[in-house]
C-alpha positions in Angstrom: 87.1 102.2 77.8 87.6 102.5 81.9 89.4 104.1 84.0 91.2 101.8 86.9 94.3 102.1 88.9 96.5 99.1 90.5 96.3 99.4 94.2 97.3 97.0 96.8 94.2 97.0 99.8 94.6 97.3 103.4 94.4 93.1 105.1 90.3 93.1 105.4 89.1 95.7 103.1 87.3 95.2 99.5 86.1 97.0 96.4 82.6 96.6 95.4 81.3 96.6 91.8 78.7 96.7 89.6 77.6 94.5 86.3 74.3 95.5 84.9 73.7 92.2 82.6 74.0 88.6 83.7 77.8 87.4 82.9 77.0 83.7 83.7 79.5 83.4 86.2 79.8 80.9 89.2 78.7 82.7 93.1 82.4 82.8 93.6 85.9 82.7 91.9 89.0 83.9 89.9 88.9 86.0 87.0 92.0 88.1 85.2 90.8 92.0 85.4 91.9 94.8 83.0 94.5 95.5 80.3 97.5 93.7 82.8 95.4 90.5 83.0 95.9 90.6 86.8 94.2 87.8 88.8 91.8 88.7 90.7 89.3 86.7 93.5 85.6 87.9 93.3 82.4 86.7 95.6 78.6 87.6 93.7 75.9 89.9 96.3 73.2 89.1 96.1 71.3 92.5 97.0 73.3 95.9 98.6 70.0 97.3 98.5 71.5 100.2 96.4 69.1 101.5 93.9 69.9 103.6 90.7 66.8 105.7 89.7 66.5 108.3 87.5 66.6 111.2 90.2 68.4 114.1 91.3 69.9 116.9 88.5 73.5 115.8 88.0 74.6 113.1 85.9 77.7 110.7 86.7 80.4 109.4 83.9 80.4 105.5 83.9 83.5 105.6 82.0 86.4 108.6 80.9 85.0 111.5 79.3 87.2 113.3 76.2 87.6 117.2 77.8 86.2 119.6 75.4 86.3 123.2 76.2 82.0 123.1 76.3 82.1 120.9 78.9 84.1 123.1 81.8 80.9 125.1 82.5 79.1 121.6 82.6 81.4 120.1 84.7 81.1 119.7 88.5 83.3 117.6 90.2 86.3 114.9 88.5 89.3 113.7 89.4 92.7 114.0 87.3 92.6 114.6 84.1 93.8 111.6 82.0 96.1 112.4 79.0 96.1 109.5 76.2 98.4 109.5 73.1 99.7 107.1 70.8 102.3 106.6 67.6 100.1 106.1 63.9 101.9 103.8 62.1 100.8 105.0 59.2 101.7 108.3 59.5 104.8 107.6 61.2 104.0 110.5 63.6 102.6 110.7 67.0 98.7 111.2 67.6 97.6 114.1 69.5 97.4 113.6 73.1 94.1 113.9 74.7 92.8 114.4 77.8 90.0 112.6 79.8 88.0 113.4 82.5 87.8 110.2 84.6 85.2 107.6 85.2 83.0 109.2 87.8 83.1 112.8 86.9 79.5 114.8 87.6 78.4 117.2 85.0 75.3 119.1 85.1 73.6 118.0 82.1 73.7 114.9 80.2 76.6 115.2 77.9 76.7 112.0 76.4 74.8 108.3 76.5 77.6 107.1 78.7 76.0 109.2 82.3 73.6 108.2 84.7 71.6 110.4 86.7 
């Protein structure tokens, strides 16, 4: 699960990304991205020269995070909360909507396998 929002770009600007496993894809080209299948133009770097190490005493969500009422004193910084729901079919009832902190949210311990440091 991720979290990721349409947006259109400024002429000139970009969004950078990481992969941390070898996709086998070409140096550059199209790909569709995310649930809507959108098209979107992508060109590999070779080095930003950004290192992830196992440092510092906060840890960072690499995708949502389901809100628990343990985690507020944990929490540092997120965005908005996400709430998620759905119909069971066979139950022929709604699911309980759920909230989620957001991909990127700091916590101050390691709260699941899904953080980096």
């Amino acid at each position: 699960m991720y979290t990721f929002v349409h947006v259109r770009l400024t002429e000139g600007t970009k969004i950078v990304f990481g992969i941390d496993r070898d996709i086998s894809i070409g140096t550059k080209g199209v790909f569709k991205l995310g649930a809507e299948q959108r098209f979107v133009k992508y060109e590999k770097i070779k080095d930003l020269g950004i290192v992830f190490e196992n440092v510092g005493k906060e840890f960072l969500t690499l995708s949502p995070q389901r809100c628990d009422k343990e985690l507020v004193n944990k929490l540092i910084a997120t965005g908005k909360i996400r709430y998620i729901g759905g119909w069971d079919l066979r139950r022929n009832f709604h699911k309980p909507v759920v909230g989620y902190y957001p991909a990127g949210s700091v916590f101050s311990e390691k709260i699941a396998g899904n953080l980096i440091k």
